[in-house]
C-alpha positions as CSV (number, residue, x, y, z in Angstrom):
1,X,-18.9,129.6,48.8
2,X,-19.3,130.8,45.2
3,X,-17.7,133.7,43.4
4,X,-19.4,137.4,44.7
5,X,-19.5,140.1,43.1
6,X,-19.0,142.4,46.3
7,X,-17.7,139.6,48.1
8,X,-15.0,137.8,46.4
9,X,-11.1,139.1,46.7
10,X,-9.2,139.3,43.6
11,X,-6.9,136.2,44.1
12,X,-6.9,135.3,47.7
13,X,-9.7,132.7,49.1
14,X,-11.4,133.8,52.2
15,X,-12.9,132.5,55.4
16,X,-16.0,133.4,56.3
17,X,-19.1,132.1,58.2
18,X,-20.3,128.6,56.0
19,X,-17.4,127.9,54.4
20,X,-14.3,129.4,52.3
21,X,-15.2,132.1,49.6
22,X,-13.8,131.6,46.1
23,X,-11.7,134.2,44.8
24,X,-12.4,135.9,41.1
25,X,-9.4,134.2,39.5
26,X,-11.5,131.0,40.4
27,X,-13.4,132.0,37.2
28,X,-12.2,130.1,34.1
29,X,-10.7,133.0,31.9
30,X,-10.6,135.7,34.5
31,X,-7.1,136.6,34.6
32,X,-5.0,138.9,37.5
33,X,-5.6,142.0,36.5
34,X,-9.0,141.8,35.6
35,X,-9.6,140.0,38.5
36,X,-8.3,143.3,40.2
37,X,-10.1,145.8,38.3
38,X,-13.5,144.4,39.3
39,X,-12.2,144.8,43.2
40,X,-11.0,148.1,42.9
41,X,-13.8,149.5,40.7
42,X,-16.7,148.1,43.4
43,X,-14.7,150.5,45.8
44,X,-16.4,153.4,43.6
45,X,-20.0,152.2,44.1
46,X,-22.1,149.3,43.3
47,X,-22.6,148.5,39.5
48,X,-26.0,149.1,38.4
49,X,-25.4,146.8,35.4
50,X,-23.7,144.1,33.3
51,X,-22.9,147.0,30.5
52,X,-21.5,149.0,33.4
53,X,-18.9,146.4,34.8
54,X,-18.1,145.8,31.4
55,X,-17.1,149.2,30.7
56,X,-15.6,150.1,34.4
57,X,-13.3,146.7,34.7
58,X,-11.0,144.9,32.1
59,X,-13.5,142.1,32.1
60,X,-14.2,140.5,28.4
61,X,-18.1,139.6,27.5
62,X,-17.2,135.7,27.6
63,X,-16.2,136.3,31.0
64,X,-19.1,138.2,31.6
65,X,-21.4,135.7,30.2
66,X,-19.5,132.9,32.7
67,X,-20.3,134.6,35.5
68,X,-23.8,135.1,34.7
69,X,-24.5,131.3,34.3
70,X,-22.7,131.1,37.7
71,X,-25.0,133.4,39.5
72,X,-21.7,135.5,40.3
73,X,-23.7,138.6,39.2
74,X,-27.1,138.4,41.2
75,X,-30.0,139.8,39.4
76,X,-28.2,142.9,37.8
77,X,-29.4,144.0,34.3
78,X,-27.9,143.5,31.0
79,X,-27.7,147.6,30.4
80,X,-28.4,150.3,32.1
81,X,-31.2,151.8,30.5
82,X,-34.5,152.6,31.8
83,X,-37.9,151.1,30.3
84,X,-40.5,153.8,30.2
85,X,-43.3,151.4,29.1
């Protein structure tokens, strides 16, 4: 199964119903830590943005911008703020 946002453990692969869930390390670039941050941060809430998991996680923009193209990030915004028109 493919990287999840809310899903996905930091470094371990899981086992769940259809198949083995890849871990964030997975991600070419994604290192440990930052690979941590994004699993302890999604404790705190959901994101509401790519800007905002950029700014609560030690995830670069390349990185980012990787899991974007892999769908890793669902249908989330680029930034947080509202259009009024």
């Amino acid at each position: 199964l493919p990287v999840d946002l809310y899903a996905s453990d930091a470094t371990e692969f899981l086992i769940e119903e259809g198949g083995i869930r890849l871990p964030f390390t997975a991600i070419p670039g994604l290192g440990v830590n930052a690979a941590q941050s994004v699993v302890e941060e999604r404790k705190n809430g959901k994101f509401i943005s790519i800007e905002e998991i950029q700014r609560r996680t030690k995830l670069s923009r390349s990185v980012l911008e990787v899991m974007e193209e892999m769908g890793c990030l669902g249908d989330l915004p680029k930034t947080s703020q509202v259009t009024l028109f």
